[in-house]
TITI-533634 format. One record per residue (C-alpha): residue in three letters; y, x, z. Coordinates in steps of 0.001 Angstrom, whole numbers, plus 500000, padded with zeros to 6 digits. Each point is the difference from the previous one (the first is absolute). Layout:
// TITI-533634
<node rest="Ala" y="Y" x="X" z="Z"/>
...
This chain:
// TITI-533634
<node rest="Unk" y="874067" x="318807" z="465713"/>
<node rest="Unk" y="500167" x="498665" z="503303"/>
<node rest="Unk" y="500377" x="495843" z="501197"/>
<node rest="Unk" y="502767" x="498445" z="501587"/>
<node rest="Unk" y="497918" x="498270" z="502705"/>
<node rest="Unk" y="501310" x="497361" z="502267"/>
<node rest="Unk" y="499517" x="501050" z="503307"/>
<node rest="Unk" y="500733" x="498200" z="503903"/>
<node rest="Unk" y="500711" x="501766" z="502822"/>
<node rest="Unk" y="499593" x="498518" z="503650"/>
<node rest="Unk" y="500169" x="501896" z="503321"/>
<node rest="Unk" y="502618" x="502672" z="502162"/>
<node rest="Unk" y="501815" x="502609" z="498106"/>
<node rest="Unk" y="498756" x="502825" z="501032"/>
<node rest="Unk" y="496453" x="499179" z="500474"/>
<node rest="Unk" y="496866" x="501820" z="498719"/>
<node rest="Unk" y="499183" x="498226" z="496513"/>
<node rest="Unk" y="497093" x="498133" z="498942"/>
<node rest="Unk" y="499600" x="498799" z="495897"/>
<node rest="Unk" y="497509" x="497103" z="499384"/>
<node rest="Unk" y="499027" x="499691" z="496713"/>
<node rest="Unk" y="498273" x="496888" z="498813"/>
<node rest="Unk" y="497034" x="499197" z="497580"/>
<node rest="Unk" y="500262" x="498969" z="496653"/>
<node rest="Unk" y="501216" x="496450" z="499329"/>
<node rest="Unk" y="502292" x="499789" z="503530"/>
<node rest="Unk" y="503586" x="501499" z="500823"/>
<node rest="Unk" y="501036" x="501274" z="502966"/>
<node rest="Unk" y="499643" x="496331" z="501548"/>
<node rest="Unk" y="496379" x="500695" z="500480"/>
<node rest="Unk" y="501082" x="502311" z="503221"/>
<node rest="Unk" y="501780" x="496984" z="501657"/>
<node rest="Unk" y="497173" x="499669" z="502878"/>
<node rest="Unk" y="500622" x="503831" z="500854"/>
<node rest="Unk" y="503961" x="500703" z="500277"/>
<node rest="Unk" y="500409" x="498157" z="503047"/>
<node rest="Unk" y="497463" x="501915" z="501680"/>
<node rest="Unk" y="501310" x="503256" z="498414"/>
<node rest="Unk" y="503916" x="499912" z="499805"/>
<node rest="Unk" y="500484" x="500192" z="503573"/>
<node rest="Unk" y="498703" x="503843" z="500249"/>
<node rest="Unk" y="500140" x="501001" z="495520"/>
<node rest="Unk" y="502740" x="499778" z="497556"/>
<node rest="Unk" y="497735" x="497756" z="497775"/>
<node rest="Unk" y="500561" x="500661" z="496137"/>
<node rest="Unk" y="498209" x="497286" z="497822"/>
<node rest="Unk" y="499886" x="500669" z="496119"/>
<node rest="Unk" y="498551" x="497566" z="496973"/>
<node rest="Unk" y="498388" x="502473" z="497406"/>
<node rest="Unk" y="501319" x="500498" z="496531"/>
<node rest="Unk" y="499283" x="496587" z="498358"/>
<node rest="Unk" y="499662" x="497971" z="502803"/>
<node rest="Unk" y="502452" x="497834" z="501764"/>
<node rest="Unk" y="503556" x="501355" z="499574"/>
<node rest="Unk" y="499109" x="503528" z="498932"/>
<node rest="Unk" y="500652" x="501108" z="496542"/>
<node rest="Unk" y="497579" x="499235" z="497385"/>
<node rest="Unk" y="498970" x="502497" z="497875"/>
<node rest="Unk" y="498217" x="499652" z="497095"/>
<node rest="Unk" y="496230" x="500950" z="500482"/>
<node rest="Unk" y="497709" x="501881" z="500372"/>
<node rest="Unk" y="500046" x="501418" z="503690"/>
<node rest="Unk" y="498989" x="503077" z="501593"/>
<node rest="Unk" y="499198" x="499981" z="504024"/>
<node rest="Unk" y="502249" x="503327" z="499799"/>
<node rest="Unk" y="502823" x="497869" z="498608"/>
<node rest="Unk" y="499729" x="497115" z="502267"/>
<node rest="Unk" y="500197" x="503080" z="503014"/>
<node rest="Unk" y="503077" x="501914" z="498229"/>
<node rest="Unk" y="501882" x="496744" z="500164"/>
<node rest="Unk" y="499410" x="500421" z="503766"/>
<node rest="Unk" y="501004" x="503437" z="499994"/>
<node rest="Unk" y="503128" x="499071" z="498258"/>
<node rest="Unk" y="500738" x="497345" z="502323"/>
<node rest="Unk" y="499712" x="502189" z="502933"/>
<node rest="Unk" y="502354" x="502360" z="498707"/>
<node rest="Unk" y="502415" x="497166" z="498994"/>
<node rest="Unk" y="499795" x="498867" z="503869"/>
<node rest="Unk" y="500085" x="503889" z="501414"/>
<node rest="Unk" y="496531" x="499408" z="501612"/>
<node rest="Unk" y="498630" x="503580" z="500214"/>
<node rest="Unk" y="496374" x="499046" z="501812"/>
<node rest="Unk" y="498643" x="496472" z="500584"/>
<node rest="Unk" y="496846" x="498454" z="501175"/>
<node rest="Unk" y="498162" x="497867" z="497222"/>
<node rest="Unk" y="498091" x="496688" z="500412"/>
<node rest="Unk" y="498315" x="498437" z="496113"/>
<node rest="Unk" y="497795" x="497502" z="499861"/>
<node rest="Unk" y="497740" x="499945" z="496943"/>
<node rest="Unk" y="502255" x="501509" z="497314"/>
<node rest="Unk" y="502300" x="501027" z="502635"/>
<node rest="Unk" y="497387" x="502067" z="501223"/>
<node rest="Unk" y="499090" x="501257" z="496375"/>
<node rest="Unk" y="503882" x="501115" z="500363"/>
<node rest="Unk" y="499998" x="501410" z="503437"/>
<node rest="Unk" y="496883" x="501908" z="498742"/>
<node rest="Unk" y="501701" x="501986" z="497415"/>
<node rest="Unk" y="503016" x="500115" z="502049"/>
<node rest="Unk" y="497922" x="502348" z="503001"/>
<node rest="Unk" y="498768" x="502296" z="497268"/>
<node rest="Unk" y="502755" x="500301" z="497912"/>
<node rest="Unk" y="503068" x="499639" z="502203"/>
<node rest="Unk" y="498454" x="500574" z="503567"/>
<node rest="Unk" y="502934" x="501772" z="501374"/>
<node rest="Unk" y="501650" x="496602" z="499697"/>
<node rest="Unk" y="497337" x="497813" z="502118"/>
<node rest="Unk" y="499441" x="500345" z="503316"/>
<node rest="Unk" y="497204" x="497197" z="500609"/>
<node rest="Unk" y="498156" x="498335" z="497630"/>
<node rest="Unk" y="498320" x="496743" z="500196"/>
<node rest="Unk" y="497847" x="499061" z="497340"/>
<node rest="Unk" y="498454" x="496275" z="500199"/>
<node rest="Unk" y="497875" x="498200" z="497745"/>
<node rest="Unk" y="500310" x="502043" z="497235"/>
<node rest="Unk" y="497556" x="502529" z="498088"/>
<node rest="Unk" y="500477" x="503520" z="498127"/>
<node rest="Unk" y="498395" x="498564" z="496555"/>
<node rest="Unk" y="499456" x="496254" z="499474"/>
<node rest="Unk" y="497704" x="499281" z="497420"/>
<node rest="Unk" y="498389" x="499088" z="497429"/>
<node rest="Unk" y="503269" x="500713" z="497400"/>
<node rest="Unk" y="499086" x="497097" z="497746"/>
<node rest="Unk" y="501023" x="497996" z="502880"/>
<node rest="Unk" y="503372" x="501021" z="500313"/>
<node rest="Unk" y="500441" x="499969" z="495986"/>
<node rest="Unk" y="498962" x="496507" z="499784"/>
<node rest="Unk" y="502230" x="498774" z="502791"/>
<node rest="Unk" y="502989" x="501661" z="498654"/>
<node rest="Unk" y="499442" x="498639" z="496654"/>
<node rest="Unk" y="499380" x="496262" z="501668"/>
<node rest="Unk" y="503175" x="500853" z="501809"/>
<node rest="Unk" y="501992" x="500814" z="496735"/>
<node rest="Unk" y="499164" x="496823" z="498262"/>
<node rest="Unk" y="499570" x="497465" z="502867"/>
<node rest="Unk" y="502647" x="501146" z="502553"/>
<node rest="Unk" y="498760" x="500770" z="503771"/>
<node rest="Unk" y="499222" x="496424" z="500579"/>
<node rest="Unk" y="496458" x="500179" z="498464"/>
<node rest="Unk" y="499268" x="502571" z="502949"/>
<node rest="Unk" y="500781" x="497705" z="502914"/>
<node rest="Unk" y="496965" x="498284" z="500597"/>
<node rest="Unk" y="497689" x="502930" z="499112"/>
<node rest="Unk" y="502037" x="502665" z="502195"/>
<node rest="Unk" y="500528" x="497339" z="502884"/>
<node rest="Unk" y="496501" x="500090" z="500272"/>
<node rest="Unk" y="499767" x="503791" z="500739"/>
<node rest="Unk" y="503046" x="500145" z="502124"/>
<node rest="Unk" y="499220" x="497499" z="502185"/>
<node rest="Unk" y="496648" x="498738" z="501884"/>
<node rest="Unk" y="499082" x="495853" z="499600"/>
<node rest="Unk" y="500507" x="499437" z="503257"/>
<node rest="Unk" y="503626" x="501736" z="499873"/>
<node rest="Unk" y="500847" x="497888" z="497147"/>
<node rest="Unk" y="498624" x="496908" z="501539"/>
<node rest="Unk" y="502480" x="500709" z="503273"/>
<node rest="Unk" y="502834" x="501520" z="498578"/>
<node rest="Unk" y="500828" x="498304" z="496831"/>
<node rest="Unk" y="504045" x="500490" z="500929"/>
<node rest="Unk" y="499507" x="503912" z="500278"/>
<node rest="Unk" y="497256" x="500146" z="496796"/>
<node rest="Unk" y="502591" x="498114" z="497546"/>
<node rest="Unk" y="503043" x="502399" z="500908"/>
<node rest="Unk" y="497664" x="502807" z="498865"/>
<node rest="Unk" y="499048" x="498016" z="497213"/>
<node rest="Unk" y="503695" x="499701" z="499277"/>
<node rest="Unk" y="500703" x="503626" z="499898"/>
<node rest="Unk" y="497467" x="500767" z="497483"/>
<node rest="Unk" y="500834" x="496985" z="497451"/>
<node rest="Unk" y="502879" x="501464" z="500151"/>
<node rest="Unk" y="499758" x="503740" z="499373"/>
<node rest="Unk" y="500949" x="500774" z="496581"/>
<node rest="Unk" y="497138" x="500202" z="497452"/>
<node rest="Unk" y="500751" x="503549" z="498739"/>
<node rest="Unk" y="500397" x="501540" z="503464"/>
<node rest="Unk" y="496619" x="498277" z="501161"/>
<node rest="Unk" y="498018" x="501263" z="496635"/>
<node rest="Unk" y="501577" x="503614" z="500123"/>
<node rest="Unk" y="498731" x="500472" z="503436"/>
<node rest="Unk" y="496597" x="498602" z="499008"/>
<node rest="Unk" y="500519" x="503171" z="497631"/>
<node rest="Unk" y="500725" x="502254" z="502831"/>
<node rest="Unk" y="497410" x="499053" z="501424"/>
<node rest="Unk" y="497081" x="499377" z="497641"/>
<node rest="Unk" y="500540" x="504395" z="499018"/>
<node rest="Unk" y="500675" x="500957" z="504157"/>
<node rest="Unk" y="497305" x="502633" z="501637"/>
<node rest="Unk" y="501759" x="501275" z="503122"/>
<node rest="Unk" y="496419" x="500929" z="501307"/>
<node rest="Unk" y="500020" x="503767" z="499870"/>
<node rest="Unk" y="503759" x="499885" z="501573"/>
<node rest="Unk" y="498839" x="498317" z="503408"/>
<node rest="Unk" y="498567" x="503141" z="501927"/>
<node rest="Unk" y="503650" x="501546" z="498965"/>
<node rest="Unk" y="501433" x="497226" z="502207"/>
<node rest="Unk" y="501782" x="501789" z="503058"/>
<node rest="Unk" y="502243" x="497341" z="501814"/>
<node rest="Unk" y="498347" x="497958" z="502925"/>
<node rest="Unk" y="498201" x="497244" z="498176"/>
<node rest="Unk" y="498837" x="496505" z="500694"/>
<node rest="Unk" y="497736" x="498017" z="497752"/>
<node rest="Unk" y="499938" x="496133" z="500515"/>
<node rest="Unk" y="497611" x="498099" z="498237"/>
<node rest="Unk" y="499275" x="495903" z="500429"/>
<node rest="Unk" y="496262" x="499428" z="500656"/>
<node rest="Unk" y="499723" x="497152" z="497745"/>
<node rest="Unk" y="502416" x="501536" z="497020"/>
<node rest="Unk" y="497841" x="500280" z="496459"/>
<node rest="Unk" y="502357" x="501538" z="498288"/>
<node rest="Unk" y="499589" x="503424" z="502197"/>
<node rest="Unk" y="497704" x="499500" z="502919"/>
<node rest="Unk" y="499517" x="501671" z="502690"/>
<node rest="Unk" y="497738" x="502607" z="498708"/>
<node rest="Unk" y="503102" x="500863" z="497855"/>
<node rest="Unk" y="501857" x="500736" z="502657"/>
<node rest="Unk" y="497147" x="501894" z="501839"/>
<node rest="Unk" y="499977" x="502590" z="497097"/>
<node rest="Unk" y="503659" x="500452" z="500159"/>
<node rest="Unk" y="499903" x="500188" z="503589"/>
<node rest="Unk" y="496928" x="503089" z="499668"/>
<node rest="Unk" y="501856" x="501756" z="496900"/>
<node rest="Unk" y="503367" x="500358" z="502117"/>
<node rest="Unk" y="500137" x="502226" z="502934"/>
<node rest="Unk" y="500504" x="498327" z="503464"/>
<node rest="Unk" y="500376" x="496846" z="498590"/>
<node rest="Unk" y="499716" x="496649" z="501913"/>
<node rest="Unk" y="498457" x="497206" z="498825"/>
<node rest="Unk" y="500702" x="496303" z="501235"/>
<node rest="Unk" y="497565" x="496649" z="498811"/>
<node rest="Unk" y="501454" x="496576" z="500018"/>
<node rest="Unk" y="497969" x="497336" z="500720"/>
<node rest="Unk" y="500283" x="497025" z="497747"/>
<node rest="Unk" y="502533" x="501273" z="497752"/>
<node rest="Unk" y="499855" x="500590" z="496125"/>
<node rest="Unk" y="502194" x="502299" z="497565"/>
<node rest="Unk" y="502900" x="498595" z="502082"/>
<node rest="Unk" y="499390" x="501215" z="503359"/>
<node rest="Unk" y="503475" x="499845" z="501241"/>
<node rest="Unk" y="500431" x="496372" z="499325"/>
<node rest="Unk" y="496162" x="498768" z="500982"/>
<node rest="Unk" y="500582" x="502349" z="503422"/>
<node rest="Unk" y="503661" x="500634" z="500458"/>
<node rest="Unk" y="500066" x="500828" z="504020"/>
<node rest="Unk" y="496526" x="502392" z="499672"/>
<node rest="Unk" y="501662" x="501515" z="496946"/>
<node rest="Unk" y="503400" x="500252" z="501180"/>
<node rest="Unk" y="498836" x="501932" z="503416"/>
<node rest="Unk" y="497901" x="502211" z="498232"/>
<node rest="Unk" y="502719" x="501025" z="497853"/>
<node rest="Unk" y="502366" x="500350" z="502812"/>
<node rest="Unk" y="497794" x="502116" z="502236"/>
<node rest="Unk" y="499016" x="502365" z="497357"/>
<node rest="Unk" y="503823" x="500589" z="499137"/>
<node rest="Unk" y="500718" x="500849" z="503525"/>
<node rest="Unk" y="496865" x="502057" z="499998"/>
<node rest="Unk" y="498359" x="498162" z="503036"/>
<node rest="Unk" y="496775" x="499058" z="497869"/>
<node rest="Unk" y="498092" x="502978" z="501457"/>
């Protein structure tokens, strides 16, 4: 069964379409440096995954292959035959099954600060069990730490605390059943399946899935492209929104070689 998922859509009728799909923990806020730079040429669709923001909330567990039908099914509820996909970190998890399961419906795929398997497991069992008896707010000052470099937090306190807002507030079930999702996810044997025109992002200062993460993703798919930003962690669109955004844009218009 399928997700209602609350979903934002910014740009000219008519115009190609581009999804961006956030990590775990945000809503489709966390795109907010990117749509001005996008809308102007893409039909921008944001989405908040099941149990996050205002999407549905399901009771738990979560499979990645769930978390992509619901994007399926909001395609089809929209009349969106082929799109171009941007995720960043579970997005990407997302837009990974999405170009090997549904690849006549993607067009490009961006996949940024993310990783096919994200270990260990015992990891993602004990956060979604903190989760289900503290709420999201024990994670902030952990995950902050990941998401963020120092010196980003030192100069953008305003920026770090809306983030920080986002994930206090994403429900606790939603947040733990994606931990689920993702403490049982191997998408590794899937990436050399990968046909659409890829670009893998990765921050150089990210701990959660550094760059050599995205340097195996980048070798396993075909003609991929693969992009480094300096001084950014897990949240590379925030800590570098102009190097990010461009990236994104060129490779969407194909004129990133």
């Amino acid at each position: 069964m399928t997700a209602r998922l609350h979903h934002e859509i910014t740009g000219p009728a008519g115009a190609p379409v581009v999804v961006l799909a956030s990590s775990i923990g945000t809503t489709a806020a966390l795109w907010d440096p990117q749509v001005g730079g996008l809308a102007d040429q893409f039909r921008v669709l944001r989405y908040d995954h099941r149990g996050h923001g205002r999407s549905e909330v399901p009771p738990g567990p979560y499979a990645i292959a769930e978390l992509g039908a619901d994007v399926v099914a909001l395609l089809d509820q929209l009349d969106l035959e082929r799109v171009s996909f941007c995720g960043l970190s579970l997005g990407g998890m997302v837009g990974m099954w999405l170009a090997t399961h549904a690849p006549e419906r993607i067009d490009r795929l961006a996949l940024a600060c993310t990783a096919p398997q994200l270990g260990p497991p015992e990891m993602w069992a004990d956060r979604a069990a903190t989760v289900r008896a503290e709420g999201t707010a024990a994670l902030v000052e952990p995950v902050l730490q990941r998401w963020f470099t120092a010196d980003f937090v030192e100069r953008h306190p305003v920026t770090v605390e809306r983030v920080a807002a986002m994930l206090r507030a994403t429900p606790a079930e939603g947040y733990a059943a994606c931990c689920d999702a993702i403490r049982v996810m191997d998408q590794r044997a899937d990436l050399p399946s990968i046909t659409a025109p890829t670009l893998v992002l990765a921050g150089a200062d990210d701990p959660s899935t550094p760059p050599a993460v995205a340097q195996s993703i980048s070798a396993a798919i075909p003609g991929s492209t693969l992009v480094v930003l300096p001084g950014a962690a897990h949240l590379a669109n925030i800590a570098q929104p102009e190097l990010f955004g461009a990236a994104l844009r060129a490779h969407l218009t194909g004129d990133d070689g």
